[in-house]
KEZAFI-368794 format. One record per residue (C-alpha): residue number from 1; residue in three letters; x, y, z. Coordinates in steps of 0.2 Angstrom, whole numbers. Each point is the difference from the previous one (the first is absolute). Layout:
! residues N
<pt lolo="NUM" lumvex="ALA" xx="X" yy="Y" zz="Z"/>
...
! end
This chain:
! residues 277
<pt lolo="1" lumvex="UNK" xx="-80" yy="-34" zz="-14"/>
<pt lolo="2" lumvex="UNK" xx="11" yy="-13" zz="-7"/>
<pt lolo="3" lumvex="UNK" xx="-10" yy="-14" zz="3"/>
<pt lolo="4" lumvex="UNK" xx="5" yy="-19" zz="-2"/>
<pt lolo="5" lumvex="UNK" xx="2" yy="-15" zz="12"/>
<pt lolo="6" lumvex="UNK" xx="10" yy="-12" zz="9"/>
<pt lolo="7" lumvex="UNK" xx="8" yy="-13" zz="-10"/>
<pt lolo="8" lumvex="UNK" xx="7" yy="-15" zz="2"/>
<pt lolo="9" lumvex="UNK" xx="20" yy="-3" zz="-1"/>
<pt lolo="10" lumvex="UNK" xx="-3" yy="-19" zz="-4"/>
<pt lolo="11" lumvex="UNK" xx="15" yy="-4" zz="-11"/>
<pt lolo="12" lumvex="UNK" xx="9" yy="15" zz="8"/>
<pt lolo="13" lumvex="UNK" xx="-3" yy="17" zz="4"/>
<pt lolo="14" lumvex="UNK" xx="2" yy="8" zz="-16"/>
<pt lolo="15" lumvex="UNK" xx="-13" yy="-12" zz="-7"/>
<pt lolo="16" lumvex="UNK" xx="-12" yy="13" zz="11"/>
<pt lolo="17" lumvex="UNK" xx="0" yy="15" zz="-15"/>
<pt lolo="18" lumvex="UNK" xx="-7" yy="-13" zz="-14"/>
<pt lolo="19" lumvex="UNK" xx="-14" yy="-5" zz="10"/>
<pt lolo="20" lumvex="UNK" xx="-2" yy="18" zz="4"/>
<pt lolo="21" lumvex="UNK" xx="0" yy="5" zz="-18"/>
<pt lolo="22" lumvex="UNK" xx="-14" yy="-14" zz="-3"/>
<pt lolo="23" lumvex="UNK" xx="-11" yy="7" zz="11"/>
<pt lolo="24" lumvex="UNK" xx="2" yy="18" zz="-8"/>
<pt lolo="25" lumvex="UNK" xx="7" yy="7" zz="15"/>
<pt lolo="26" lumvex="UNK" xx="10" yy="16" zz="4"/>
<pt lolo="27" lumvex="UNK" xx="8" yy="-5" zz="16"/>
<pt lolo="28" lumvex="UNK" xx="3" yy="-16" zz="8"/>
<pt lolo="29" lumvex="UNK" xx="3" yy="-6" zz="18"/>
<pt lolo="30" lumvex="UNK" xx="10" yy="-16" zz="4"/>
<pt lolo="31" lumvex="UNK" xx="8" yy="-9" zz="16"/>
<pt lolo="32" lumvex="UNK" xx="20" yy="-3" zz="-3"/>
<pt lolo="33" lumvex="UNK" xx="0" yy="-15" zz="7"/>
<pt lolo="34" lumvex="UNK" xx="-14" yy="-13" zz="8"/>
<pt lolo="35" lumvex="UNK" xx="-11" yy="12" zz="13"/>
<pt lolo="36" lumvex="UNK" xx="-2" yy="-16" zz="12"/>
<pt lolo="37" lumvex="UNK" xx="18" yy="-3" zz="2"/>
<pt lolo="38" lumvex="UNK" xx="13" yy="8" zz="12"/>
<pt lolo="39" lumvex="UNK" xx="16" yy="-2" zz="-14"/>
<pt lolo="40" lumvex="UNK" xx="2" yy="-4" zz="-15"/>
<pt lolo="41" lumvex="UNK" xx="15" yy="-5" zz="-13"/>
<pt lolo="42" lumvex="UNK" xx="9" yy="18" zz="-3"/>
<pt lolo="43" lumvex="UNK" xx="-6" yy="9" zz="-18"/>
<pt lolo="44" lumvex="UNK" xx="13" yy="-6" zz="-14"/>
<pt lolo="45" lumvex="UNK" xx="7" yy="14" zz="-11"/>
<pt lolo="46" lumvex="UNK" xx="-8" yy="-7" zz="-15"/>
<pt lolo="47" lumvex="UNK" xx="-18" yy="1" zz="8"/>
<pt lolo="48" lumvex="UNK" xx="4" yy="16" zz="9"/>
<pt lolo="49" lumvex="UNK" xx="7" yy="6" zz="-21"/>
<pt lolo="50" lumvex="UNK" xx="-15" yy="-9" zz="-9"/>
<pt lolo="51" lumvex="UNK" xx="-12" yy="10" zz="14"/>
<pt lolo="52" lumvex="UNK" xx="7" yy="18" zz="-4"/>
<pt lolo="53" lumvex="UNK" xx="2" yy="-4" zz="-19"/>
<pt lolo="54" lumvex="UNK" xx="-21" yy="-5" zz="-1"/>
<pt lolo="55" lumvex="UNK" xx="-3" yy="16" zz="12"/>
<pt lolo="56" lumvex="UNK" xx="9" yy="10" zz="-14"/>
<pt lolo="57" lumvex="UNK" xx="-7" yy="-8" zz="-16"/>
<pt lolo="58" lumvex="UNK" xx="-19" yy="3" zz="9"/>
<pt lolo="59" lumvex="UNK" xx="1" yy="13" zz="9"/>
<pt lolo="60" lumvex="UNK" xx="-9" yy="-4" zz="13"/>
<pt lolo="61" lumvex="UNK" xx="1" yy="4" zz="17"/>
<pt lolo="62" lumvex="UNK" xx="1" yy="-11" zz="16"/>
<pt lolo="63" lumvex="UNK" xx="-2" yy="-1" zz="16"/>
<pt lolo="64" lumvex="UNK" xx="3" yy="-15" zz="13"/>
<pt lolo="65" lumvex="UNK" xx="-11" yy="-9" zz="14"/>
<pt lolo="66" lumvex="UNK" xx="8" yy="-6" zz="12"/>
<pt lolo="67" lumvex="UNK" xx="0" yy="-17" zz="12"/>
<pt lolo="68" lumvex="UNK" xx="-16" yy="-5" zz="9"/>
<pt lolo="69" lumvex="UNK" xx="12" yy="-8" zz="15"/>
<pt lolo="70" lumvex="UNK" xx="6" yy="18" zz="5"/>
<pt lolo="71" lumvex="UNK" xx="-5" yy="11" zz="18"/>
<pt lolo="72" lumvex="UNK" xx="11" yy="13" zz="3"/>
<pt lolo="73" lumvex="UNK" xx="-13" yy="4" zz="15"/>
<pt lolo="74" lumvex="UNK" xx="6" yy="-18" zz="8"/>
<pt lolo="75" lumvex="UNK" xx="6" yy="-1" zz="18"/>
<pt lolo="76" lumvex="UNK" xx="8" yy="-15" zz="-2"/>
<pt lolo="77" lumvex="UNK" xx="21" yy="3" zz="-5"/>
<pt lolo="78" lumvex="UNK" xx="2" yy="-16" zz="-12"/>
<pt lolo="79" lumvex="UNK" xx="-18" yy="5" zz="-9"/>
<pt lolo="80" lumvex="UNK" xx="7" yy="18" zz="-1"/>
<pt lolo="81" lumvex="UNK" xx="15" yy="-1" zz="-4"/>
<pt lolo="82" lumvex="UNK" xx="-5" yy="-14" zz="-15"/>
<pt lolo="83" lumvex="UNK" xx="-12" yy="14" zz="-5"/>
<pt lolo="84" lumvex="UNK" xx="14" yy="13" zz="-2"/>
<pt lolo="85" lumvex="UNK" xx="11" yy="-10" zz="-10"/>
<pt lolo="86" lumvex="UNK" xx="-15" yy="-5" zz="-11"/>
<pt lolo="87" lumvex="UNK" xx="-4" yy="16" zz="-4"/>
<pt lolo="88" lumvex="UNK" xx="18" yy="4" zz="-2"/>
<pt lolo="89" lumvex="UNK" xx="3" yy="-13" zz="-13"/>
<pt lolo="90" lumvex="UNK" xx="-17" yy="3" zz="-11"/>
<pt lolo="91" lumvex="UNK" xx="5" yy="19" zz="2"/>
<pt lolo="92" lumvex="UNK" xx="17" yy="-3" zz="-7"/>
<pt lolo="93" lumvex="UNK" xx="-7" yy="-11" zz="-15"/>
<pt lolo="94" lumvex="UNK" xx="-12" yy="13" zz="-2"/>
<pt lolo="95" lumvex="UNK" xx="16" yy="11" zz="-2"/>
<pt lolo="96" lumvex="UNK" xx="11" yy="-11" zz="-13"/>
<pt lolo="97" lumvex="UNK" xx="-16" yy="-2" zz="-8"/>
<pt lolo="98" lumvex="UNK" xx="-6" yy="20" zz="-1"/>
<pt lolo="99" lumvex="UNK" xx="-16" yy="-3" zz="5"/>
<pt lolo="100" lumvex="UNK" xx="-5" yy="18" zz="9"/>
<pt lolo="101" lumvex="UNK" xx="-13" yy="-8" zz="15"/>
<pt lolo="102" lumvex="UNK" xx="1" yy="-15" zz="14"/>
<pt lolo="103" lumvex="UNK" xx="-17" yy="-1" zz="7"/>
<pt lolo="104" lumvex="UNK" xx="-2" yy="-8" zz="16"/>
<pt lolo="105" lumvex="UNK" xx="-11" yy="0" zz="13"/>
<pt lolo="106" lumvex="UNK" xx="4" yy="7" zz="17"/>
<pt lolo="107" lumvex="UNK" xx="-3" yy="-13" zz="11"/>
<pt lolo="108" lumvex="UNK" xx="-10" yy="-6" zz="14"/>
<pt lolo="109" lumvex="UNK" xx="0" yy="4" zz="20"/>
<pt lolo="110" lumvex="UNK" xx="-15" yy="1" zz="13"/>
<pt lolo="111" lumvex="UNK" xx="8" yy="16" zz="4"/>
<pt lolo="112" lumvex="UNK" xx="-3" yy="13" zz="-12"/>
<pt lolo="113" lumvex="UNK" xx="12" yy="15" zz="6"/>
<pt lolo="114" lumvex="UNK" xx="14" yy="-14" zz="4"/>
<pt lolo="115" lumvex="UNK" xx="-2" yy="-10" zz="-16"/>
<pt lolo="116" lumvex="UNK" xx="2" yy="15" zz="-10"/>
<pt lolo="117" lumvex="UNK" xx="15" yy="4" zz="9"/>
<pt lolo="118" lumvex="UNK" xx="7" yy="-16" zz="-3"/>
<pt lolo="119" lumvex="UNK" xx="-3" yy="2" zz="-20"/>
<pt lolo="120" lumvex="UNK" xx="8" yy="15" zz="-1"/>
<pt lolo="121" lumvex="UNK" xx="16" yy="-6" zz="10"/>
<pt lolo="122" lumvex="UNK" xx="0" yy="-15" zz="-11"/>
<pt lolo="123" lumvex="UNK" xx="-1" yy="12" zz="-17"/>
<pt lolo="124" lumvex="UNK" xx="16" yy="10" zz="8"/>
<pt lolo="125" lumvex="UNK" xx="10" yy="-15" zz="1"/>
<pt lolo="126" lumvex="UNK" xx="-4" yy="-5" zz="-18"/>
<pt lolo="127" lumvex="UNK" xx="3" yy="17" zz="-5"/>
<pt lolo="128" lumvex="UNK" xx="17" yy="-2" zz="9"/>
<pt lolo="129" lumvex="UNK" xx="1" yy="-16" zz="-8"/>
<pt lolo="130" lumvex="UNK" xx="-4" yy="7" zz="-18"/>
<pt lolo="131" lumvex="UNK" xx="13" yy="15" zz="0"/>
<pt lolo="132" lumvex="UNK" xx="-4" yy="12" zz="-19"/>
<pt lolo="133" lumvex="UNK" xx="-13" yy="-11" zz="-4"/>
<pt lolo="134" lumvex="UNK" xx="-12" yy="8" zz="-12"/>
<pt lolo="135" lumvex="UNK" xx="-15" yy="-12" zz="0"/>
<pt lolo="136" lumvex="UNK" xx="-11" yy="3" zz="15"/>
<pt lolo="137" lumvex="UNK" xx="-13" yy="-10" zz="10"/>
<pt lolo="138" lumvex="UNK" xx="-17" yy="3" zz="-1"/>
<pt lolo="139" lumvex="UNK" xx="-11" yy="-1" zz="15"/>
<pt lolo="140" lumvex="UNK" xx="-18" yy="-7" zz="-6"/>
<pt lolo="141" lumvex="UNK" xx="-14" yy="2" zz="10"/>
<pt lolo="142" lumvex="UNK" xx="-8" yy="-13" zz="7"/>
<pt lolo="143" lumvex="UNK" xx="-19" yy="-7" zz="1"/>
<pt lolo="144" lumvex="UNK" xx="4" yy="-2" zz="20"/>
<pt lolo="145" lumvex="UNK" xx="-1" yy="-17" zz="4"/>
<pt lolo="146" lumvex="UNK" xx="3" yy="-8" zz="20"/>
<pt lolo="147" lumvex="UNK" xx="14" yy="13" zz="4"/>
<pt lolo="148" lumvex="UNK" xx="7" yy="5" zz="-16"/>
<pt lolo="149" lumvex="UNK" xx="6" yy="17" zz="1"/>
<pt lolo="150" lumvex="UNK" xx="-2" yy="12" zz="-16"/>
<pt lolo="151" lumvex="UNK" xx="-18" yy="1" zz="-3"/>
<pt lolo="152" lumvex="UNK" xx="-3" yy="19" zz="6"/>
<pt lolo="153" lumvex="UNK" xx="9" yy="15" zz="-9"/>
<pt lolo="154" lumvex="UNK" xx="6" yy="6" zz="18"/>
<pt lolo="155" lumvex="UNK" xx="8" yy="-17" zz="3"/>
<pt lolo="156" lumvex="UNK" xx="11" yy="3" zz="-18"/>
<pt lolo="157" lumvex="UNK" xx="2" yy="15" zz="6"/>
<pt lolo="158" lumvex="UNK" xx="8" yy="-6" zz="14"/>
<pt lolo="159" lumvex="UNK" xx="14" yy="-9" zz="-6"/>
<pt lolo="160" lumvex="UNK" xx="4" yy="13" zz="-13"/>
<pt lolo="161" lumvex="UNK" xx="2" yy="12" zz="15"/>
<pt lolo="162" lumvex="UNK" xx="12" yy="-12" zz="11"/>
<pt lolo="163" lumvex="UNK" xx="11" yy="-7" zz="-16"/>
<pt lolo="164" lumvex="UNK" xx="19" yy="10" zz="-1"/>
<pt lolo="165" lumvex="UNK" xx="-2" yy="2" zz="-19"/>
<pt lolo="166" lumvex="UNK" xx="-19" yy="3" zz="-5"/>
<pt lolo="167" lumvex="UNK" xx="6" yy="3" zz="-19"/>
<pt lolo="168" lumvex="UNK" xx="2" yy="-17" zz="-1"/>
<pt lolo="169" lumvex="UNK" xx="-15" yy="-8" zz="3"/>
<pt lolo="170" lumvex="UNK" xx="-17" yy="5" zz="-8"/>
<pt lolo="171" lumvex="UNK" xx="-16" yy="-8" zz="0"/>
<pt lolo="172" lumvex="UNK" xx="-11" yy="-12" zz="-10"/>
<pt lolo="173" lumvex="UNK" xx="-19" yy="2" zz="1"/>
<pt lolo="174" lumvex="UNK" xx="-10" yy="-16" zz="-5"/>
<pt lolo="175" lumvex="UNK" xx="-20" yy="3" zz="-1"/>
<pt lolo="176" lumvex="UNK" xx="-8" yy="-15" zz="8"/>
<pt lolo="177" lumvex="UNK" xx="11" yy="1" zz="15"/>
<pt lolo="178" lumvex="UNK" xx="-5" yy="20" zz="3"/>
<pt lolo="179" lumvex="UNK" xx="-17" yy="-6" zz="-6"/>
<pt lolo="180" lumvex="UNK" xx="0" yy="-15" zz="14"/>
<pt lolo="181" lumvex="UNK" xx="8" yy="12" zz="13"/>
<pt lolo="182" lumvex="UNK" xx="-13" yy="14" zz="0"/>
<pt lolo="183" lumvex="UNK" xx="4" yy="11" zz="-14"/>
<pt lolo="184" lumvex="UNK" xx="-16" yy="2" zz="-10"/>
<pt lolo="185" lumvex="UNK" xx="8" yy="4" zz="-19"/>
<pt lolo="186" lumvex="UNK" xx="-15" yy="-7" zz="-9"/>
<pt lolo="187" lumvex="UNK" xx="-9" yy="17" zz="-3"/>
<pt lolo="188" lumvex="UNK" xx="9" yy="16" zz="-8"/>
<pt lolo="189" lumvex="UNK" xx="-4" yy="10" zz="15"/>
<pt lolo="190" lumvex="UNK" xx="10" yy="-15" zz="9"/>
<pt lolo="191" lumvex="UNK" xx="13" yy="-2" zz="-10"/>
<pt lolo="192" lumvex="UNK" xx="4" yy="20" zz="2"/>
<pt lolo="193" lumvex="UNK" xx="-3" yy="-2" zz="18"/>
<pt lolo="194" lumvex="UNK" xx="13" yy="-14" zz="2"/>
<pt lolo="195" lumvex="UNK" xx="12" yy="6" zz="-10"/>
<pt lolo="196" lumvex="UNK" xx="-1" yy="18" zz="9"/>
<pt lolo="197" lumvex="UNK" xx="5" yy="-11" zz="16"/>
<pt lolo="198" lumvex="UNK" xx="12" yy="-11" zz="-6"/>
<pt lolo="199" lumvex="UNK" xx="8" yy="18" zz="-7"/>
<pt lolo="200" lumvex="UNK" xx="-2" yy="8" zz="18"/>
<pt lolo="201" lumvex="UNK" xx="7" yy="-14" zz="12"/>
<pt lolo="202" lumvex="UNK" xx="14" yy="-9" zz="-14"/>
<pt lolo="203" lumvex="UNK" xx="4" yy="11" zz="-16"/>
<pt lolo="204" lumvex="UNK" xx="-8" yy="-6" zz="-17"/>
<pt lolo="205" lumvex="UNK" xx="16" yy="5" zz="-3"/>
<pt lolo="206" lumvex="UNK" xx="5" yy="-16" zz="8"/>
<pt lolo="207" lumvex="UNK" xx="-11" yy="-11" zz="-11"/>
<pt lolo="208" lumvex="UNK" xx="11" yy="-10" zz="-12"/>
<pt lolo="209" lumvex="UNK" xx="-12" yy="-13" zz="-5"/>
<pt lolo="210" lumvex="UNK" xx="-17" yy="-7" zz="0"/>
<pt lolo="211" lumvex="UNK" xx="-6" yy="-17" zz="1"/>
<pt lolo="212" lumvex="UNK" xx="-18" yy="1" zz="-9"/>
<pt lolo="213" lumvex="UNK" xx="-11" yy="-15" zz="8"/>
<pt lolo="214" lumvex="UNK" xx="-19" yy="0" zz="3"/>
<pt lolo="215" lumvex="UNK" xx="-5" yy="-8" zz="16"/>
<pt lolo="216" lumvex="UNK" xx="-11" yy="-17" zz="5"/>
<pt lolo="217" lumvex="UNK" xx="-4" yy="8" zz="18"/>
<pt lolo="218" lumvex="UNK" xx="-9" yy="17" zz="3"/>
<pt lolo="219" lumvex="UNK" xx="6" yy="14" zz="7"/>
<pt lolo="220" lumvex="UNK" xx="10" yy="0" zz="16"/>
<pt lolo="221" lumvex="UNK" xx="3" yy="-19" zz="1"/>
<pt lolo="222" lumvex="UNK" xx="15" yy="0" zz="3"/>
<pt lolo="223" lumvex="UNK" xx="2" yy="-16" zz="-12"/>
<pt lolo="224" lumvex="UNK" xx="12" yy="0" zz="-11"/>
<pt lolo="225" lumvex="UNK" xx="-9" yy="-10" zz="-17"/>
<pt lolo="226" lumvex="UNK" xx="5" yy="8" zz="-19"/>
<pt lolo="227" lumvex="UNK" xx="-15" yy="-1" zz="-12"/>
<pt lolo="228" lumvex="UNK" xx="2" yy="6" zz="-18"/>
<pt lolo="229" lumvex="UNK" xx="-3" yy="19" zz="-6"/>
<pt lolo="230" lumvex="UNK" xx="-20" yy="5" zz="1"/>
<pt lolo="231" lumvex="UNK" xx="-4" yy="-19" zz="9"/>
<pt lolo="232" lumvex="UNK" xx="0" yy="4" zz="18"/>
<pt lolo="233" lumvex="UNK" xx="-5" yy="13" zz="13"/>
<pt lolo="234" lumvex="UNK" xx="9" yy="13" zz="-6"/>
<pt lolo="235" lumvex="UNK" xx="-5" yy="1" zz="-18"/>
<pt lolo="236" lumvex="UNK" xx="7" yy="10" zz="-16"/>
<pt lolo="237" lumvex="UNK" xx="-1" yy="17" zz="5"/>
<pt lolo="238" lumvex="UNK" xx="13" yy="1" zz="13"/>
<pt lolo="239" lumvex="UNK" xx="11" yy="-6" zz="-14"/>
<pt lolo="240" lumvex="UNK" xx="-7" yy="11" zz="-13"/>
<pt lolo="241" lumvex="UNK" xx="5" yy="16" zz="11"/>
<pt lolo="242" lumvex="UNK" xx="15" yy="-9" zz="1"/>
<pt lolo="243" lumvex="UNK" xx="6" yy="-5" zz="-14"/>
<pt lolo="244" lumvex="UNK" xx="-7" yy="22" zz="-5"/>
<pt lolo="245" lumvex="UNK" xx="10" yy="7" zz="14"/>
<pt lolo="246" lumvex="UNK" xx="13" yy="13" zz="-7"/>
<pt lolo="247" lumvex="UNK" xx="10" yy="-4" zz="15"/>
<pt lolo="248" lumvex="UNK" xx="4" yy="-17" zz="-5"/>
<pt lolo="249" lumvex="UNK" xx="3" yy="3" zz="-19"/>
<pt lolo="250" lumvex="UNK" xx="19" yy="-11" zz="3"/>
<pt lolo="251" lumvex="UNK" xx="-4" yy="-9" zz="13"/>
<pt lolo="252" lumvex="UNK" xx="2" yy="-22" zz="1"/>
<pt lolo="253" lumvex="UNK" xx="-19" yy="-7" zz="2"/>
<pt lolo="254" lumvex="UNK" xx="-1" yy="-17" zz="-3"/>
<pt lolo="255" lumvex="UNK" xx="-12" yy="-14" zz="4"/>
<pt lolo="256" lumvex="UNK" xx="1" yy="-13" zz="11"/>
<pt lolo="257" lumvex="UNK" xx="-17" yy="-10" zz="-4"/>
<pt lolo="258" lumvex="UNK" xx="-4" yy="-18" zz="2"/>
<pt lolo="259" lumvex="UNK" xx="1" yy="-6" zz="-17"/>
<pt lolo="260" lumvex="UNK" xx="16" yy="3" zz="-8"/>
<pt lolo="261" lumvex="UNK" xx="-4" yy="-5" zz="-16"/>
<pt lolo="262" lumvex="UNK" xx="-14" yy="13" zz="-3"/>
<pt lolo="263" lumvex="UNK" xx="13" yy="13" zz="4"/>
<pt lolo="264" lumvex="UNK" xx="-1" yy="7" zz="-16"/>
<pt lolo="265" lumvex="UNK" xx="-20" yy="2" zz="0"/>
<pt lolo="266" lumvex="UNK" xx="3" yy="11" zz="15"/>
<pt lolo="267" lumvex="UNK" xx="11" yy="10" zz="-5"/>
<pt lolo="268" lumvex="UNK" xx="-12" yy="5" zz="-16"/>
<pt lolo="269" lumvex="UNK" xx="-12" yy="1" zz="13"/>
<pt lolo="270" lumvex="UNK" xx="11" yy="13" zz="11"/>
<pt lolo="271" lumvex="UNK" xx="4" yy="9" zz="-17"/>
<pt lolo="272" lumvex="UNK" xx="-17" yy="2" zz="-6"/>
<pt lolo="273" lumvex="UNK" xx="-3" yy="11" zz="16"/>
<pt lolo="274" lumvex="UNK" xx="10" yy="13" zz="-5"/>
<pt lolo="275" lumvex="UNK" xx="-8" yy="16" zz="-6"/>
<pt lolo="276" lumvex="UNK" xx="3" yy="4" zz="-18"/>
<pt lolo="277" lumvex="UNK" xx="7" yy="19" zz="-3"/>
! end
């Protein structure tokens, strides 16, 4: 697993890889523009330059998150529609920038079989809107708070089954929501037993990243509150089968825990797990 974090893009968002480089990561995760605002000011060719040249001189990896303000399960026209545009436009920075993954999650809707309708209308129209586009959303599964859809496989599933081009979207997995959704990892037998589903009903095929948070609440909450690596409910050994699994050898994981500024102790923490050959 390349494993890293998300990093700030203060000072612009090529800033992001010297942060990540400070925390002695492998990959990084970053949001193109401020997650709590429906626009921003268009990426300038000189950020958009200075953002592939630091991706070359580092090597590293990216992947983007995507805004908070987004349901593309809404049944309100002016919500959805300002969601598809939103996704639209970090898509196509995401694009200009070559970051590989949007991660966004699906939405909400008391209506489980109609909101995931919904989202996978809403992803066909971005896809119409996004023509050749080789970066891809990621759908992350979700802790399943209120009605927010996306917290079983089945619901992933779902939408995946229902969008017109499936090879454009994949999906991120992010441990403290499966964790606070049901999904017991924090034993090796449950890890294997979760990931044989998730393979089953989705396609760890599908799985383009991983978002590596403990979690405050115990299992099944359905709360969605990050703790740091080995300090909540779940515990390390979901993240030492992890960060083991063959299957995952290439694949983004990076942390979304509490306290940025001990990134770097995680992420020792997370390499330490690994099983010397």
């Amino acid at each position: 697993m390349l494993i890293g974090a998300h990093e700030s893009i203060a000072g612009g968002v090529s800033q992001a890889f010297a942060r990540a480089e400070e925390h002695g990561a492998r990959s990084l995760q970053l949001f193109t523009k401020s997650a709590r605002c429906w626009k921003a000011p268009a990426l300038a060719d000189p950020e958009r330059r200075a953002f592939r040249k630091e991706a070359r001189r580092t090597g590293l990896p990216s992947i983007a998150h995507g805004s908070y303000l987004v349901n593309l399960g809404s049944e309100d026209a002016a919500l959805r529609e300002r969601s598809v545009a939103c996704v639209t436009e970090e898509l196509t920075r995401c694009e200009r920038l070559g970051v590989s993954c949007l991660v966004i999650h699906p939405g909400a809707h008391p209506d489980e079989r109609r909101g995931l309708k919904l989202v996978a209308q809403a992803l066909n129209e971005v896809h119409r809107r996004t023509p050749r586009f080789r970066s891809r959303v990621c759908l992350e599964i979700t802790a399943g708070q209120g009605n927010c859809l996306g917290w079983r496989f089945w619901h992933l599933a779902e939408i995946l089954s229902q969008v017109e081009r499936e090879d454009r979207v994949g999906v991120c997995l992010d441990t403290c929501h499966l964790f606070a959704a049901g999904y017991d990892l924090s034993t090796e037998h449950g890890y294997e037993a979760v990931m044989a589903e998730c393979d089953a009903t989705v396609g760890l095929e599908r799985v383009r990243c991983f978002h590596l948070n403990d979690c405050k609440k115990p299992l099944g909450c359905r709360v969605d509150r990050h703790e740091e690596v080995g300090k909540g409910t779940i515990g390390r050994m979901a993240f030492r089968c992890l960060v083991n699994d063959p299957r995952f050898v290439n694949t983004i994981g990076v942390l979304e825990t509490p306290f940025p500024e001990r990134y770097g102790e995680a992420i020792r923490l997370l390499e330490s797990l690994r099983q010397r050959r």
